[in-house]
C-alpha positions as CSV (number, residue, x, y, z in Angstrom):
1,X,-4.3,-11.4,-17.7
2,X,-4.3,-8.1,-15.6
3,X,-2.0,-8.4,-12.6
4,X,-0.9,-7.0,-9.6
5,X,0.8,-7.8,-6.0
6,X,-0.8,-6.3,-3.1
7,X,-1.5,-6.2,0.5
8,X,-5.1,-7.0,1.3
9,X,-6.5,-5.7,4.3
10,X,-8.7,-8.4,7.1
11,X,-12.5,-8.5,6.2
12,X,-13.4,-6.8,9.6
13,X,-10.8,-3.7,8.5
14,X,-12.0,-3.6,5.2
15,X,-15.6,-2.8,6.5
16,X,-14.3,-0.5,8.7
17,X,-12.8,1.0,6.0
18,X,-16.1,0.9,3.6
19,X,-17.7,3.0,6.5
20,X,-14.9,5.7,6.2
21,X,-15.6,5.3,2.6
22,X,-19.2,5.6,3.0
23,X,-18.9,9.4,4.9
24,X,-16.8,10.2,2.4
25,X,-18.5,9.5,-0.5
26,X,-21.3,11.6,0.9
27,X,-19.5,14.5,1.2
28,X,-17.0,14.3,-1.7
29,X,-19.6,12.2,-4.2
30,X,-17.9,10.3,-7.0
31,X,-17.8,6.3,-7.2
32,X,-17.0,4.3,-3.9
33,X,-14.6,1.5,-4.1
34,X,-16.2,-1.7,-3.3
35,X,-15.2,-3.1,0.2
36,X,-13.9,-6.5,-1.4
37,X,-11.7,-4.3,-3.8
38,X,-10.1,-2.5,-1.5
39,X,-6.2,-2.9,-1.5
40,X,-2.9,-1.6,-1.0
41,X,-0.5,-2.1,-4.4
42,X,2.9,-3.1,-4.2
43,X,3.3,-3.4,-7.8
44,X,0.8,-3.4,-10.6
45,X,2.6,-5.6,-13.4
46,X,-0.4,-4.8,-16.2
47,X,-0.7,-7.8,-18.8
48,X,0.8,-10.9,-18.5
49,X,0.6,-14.6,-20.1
50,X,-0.8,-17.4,-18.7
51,X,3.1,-18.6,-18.5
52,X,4.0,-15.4,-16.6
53,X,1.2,-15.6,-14.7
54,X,1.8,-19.2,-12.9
55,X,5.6,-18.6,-12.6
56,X,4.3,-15.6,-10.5
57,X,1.7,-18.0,-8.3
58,X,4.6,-20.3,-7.6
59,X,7.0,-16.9,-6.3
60,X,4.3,-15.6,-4.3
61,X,3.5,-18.7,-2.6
62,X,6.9,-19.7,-1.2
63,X,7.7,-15.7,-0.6
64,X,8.6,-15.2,3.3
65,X,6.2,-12.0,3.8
66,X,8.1,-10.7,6.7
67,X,5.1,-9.5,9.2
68,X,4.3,-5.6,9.5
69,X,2.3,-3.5,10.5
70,X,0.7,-0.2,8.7
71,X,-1.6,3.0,10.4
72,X,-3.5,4.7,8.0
73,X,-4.2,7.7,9.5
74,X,-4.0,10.0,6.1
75,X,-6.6,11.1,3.9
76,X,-5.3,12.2,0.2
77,X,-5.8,12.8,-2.9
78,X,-5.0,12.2,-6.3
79,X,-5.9,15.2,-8.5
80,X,-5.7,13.9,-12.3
81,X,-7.6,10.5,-11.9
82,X,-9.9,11.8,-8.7
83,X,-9.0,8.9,-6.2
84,X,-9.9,10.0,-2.5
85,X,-7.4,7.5,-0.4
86,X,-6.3,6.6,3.0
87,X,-2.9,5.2,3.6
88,X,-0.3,6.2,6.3
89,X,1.1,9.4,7.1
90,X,4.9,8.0,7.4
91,X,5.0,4.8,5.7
92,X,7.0,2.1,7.8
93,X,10.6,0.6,6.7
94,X,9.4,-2.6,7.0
95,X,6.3,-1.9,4.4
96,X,9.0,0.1,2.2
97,X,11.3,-2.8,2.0
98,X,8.5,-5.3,1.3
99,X,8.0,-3.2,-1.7
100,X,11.7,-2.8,-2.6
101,X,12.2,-6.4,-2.5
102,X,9.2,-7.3,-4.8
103,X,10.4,-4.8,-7.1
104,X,14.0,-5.8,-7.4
105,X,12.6,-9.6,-8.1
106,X,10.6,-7.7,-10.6
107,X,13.3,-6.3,-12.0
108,X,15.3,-9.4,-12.2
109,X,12.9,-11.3,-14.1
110,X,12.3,-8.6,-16.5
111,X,9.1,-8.1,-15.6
112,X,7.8,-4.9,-16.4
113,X,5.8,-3.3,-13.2
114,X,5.1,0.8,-12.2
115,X,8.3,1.5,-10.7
116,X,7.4,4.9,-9.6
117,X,7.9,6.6,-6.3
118,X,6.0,4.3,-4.4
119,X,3.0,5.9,-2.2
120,X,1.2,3.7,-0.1
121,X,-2.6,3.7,0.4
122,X,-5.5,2.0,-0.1
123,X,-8.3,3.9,-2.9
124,X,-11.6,4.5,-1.4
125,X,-13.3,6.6,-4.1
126,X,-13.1,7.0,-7.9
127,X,-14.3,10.7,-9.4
128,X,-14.9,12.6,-6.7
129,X,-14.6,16.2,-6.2
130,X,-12.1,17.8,-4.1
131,X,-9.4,19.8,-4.3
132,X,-7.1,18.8,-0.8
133,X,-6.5,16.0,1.7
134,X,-8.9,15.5,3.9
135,X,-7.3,15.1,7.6
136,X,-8.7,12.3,9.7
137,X,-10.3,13.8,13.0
138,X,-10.8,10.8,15.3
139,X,-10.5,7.6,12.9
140,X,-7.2,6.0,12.3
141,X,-6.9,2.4,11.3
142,X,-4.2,-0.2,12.4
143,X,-3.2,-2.7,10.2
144,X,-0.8,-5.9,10.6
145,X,-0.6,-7.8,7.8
146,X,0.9,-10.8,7.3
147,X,0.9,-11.7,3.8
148,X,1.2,-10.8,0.1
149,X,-1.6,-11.5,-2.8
150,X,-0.8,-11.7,-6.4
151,X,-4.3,-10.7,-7.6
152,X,-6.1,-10.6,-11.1
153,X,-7.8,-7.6,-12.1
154,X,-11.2,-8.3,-14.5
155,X,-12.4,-5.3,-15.8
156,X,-16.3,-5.0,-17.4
157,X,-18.7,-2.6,-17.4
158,X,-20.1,-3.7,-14.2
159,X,-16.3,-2.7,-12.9
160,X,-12.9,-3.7,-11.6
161,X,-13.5,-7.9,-10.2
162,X,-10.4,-8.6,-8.3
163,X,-9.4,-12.7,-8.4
164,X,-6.1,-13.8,-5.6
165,X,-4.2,-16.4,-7.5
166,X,-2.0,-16.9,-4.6
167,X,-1.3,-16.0,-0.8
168,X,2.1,-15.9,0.6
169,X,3.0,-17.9,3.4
């Protein structure tokens, strides 16, 4: 199964994303992210067993998410696969340890995961057509969070279905 760990923004922010997506999508066109999709990824681990795949539900459920707090206040851009994101313009240490952690535990268990620069944001749309950030004039978006989510991506035709497996405490 297709796996990941992520931070999962409240139902009311995630609508209140989906409206940011929605202006966007008229301007910039392309595919808008679903507002029950919409994440931010701490690690994408790709396949895993069905073994792997529990021993990971047990870790995230006893995992002592330390509380945090993000402000996504950025509009970007990623060129090659056409994402139009939001995340924050200086990520906090607190949301760049979270991820550190994870990924050492990661790393530990030989898991393999995308250990690339990490760059935190939340997608909004898929194929759409600009060439530079997009500043945000008035919106900006607070977000404490107080969990992680080991989630299970399903891909069809229909698109990406995204499953939690487990909540940390």
């Amino acid at each position: 199964m297709r796996l990941f760990l992520a931070l999962t923004p409240p139902t009311a922010l995630r609508q209140r994303l989906g409206g940011l997506a929605d202006r966007l999508h008229a301007e910039l066109g392309g595919r808008r992210i679903p507002d029950d999709n919409l994440h931010l990824t701490l690690a994408f681990l790709g396949e895993q067993s069905d073994t792997t795949a529990l021993k990971l539900r047990r870790w995230v459920q006893r995992y002592p998410c330390a509380p945090g707090r993000l402000t996504l206040d950025h509009v970007g851009y990623f060129h090659r696969p056409g994402i139009v994101w939001i995340g924050p313009s200086s990520p906090p240490d607190s949301l760049l340890k979270l991820q550190s952690d994870l990924s050492r535990q990661l790393t530990r268990w030989g898991l393999p995961h995308q250990p690339q620069q990490f760059r935190p944001h939340v997608s909004l749309l898929r194929s759409a057509m600009t060439q530079s950030a997009q500043p945000l004039s008035e919106d900006y978006f607070c977000w404490p969070y107080t969990s992680i989510q080991l989630i299970q991506s399903s891909i069809s035709h229909e698109g990406s279905r995204y499953t939690t497996l487990a909540t940390s405490r």
